[in-house]
N, C-alpha and C positions, 0 to 999 in steps of 0.2 A: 504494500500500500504506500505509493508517496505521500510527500508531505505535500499539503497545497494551499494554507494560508498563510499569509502574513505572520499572523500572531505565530505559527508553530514554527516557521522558520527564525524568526526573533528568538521564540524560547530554546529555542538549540543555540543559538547565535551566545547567546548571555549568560545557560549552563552545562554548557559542556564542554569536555577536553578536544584540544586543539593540535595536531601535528600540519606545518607550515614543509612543503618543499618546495622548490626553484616553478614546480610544472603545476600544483592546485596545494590546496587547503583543503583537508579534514576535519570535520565536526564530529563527535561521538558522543553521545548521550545513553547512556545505560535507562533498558525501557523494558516493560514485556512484549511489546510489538517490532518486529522486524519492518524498520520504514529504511526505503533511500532517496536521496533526490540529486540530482548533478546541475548544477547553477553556474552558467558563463556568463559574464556582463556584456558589455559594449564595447569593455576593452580591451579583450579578447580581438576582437573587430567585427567586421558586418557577418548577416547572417548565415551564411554560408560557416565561416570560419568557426564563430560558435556553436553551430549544429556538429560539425567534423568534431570539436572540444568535446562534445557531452557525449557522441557514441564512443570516443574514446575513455570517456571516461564512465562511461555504461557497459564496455565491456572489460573491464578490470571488476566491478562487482558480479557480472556474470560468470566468471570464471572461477569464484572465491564462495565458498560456502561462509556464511557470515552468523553469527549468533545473533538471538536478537537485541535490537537499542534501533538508535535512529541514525540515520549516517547524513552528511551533506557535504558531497565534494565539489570544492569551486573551482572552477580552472584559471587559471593565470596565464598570460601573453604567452608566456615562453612555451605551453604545452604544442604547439600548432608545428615546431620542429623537434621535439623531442621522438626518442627512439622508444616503439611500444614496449622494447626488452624494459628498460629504463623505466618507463610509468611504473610496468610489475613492479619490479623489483622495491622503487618508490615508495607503492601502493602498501605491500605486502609489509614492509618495515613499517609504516604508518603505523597500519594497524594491528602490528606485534607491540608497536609503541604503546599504545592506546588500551587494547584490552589486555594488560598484562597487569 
């Protein structure tokens, strides 16, 4: 189930743990529901470029069996040249980082 208001996106934004790399940002909120959502701004660039951001970054959670909580990965400028090996590997620390 994504997230899809405001208010819930806020509420992850202001309590939950954070892992920051060069290519997106992780949010992680310990829930009993399995939620995710992938969010690219504008700065990313136009909408092409941020639609390419979020299947990239939609297929790093398809790949991962995930426990439940709420996830929200943002992408950042730089993911658009980054190597898919790279994101995993990224990804995959994040969130050793995170639910450990």
């Amino acid at each position: 189930m994504p997230l899809k208001t405001i208010k819930e996106f806020n509420y992850i934004y202001k309590n939950s743990k954070v892992f920051h790399t060069k290519f997106f940002v992780l949010f992680y909120l310990d829930d009993k529901n399995k939620r995710f959502s992938v969010v690219a701004s504008k700065k990313v660039g136009n909408a092409v470029k941020r639609n390419f951001a979020k299947r990239r970054l939609r297929a790093l959670f398809i790949q991962k069996e995930l426990k439940n909580g709420s996830f929200v990965l943002v992408a950042k400028k730089d993911i658009l040249e980054a190597d898919f090996k790279q994101l995993k590997y990224l990804f995959n620390k994040s969130l050793n980082k995170l639910l450990s």
